[in-house]
Phi, psi and omega in degrees: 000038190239108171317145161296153172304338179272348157267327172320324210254357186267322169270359179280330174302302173300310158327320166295307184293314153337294182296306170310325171304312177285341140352265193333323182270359183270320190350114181278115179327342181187156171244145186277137177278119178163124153201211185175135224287151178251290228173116158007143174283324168274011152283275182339308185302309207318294197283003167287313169315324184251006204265116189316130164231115189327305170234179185273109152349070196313157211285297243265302198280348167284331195274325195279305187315312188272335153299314165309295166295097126208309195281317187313295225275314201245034219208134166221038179269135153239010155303316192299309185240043159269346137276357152299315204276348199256340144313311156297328167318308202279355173292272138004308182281330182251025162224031171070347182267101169239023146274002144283335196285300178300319181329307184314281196329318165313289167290346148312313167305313166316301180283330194272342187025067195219165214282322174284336170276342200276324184287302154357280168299319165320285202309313195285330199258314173303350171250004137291333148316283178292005170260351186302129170270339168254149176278331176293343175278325196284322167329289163336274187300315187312332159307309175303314174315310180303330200285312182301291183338314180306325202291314186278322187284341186249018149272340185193142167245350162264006165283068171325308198299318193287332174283334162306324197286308181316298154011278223283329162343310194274335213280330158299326241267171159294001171213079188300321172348327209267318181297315174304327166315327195288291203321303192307326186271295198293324169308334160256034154242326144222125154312334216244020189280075185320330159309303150325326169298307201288306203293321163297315180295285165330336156273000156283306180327299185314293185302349138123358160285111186279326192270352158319287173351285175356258176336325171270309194283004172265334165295306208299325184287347191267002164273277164249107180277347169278004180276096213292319170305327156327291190313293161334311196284328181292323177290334131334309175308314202285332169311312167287340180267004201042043156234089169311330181275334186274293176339292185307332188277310169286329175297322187284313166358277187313307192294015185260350201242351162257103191284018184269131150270355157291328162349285198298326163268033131279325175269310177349297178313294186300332166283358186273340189277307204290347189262000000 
């Protein structure tokens, strides 16, 4: 139930680039004053060492991360320094390293313990899951995602997107089954979830039922027509199913609705299989 590694590395690539983009517009406007001791500044370094990073740090935001950690460190109120640390999350975050991200967010939560720190956290060790290249790291976070995630579902239980993110935990896990489960409970309560949609048209894709893949990704677009990832996975789908001429109509679709240029050597690639 595992994409090949060559595509897989080809939509993780898109997808990163997706995310920076969406990044840019997260920046956070001013860093906030505030923490309370969380941990040692040579505690903090030790696991940021160890901690994976996606991307190259931009300079503006290595300066704030460091200023930020110099007041956290110098601090020992500790309302002060849960808001120090949920400042380095969004910091950490808007420089794609979100497995720094959670760490922060983590220990924020601890002191604010609210339904919003908790997703906070959730969400950021779930998008380090999905950037993770080892399994032992995707174990790692996804166990963190889940542990938050619960936290939120048995705070509001009608919260889909968190039972979608949770879902998608399981699905590396020994027991993908259980995600599918989710997934499948949240679609009968909306037909119309796109996430739930995208994520079903992808694990039909893995597993290798293509026109299943179709079929969710024809929902998901019949929903949303702008949803560029859809659009892409179905000329995959369709691609992979052989039908090249349909494949070929839709890959050019996507570079028509998109100026990224990775976009565009994403679809390129794939166009190259149709000729």
């Amino acid at each position: 139930m595992y994409i090949s590694i060559m595509l897989k590395t080809r939509i993780l690539l898109f997808a990163v680039c997706a995310i920076l983009v969406w990044l840019i517009f997260q920046l956070p406007k001013v860093v906030v004053d505030n923490e309370g001791r969380l941990a040692t500044a040579n505690v903090q370094d030790s696991i940021a060492a160890n901690l994976e990073a996606h991307v190259a740090t931009p300079a503006e935001v290595r300066e704030a991360i460091t200023a930020v950690k110099k007041s956290l460190v110098e601090t020992s109120e500790k309302e002060k320094n849960a808001i120090f640390a949920d400042s380095l999350a969004n910091l950490y975050k808007a420089a794609n390293q979100f497995d720094s991200a959670a760490w922060y967010a983590e220990r924020a939560s601890e002191f604010f313990n609210t339904t919003e720190s908790w997703r906070k956290t959730a969400d950021n060790y779930y998008q380090a899951y999905t950037l993770a290249l080892s399994q032992d790291k995707q174990t790692m976070m996804a166990g963190k995602a889940q542990e938050y995630y619960k936290k939120v579902i048995d705070a509001d239980p009608e919260d889909l997107e968190a039972k979608t993110n949770m879902a998608m935990t399981y699905i590396t896990s020994s027991n993908p089954m259980q995600g599918i489960t989710m997934l499948r409970e949240v679609l009968a309560v909306d037909p119309q979830n796109e996430n739930a949609l995208f994520n079903m048209g992808m694990l039909s894709y893995q597993s290798g039922q293509y026109d299943r893949a179709i079929d969710r990704f024809k929902e998901l677009l019949a929903v949303n027509p702008d949803h560029i990832q859809g659009q892409l996975l179905l000329g995959v789908s369709l691609l992979s199913k052989g039908d090249n001429e349909a494949a070929a109509v839709q890959l050019e679709k996507v570079k028509q609705m998109s100026d990224d240029p990775a976009v565009h050597a994403t679809v390129d690639s794939y166009l190259q299989q149709v000729k």
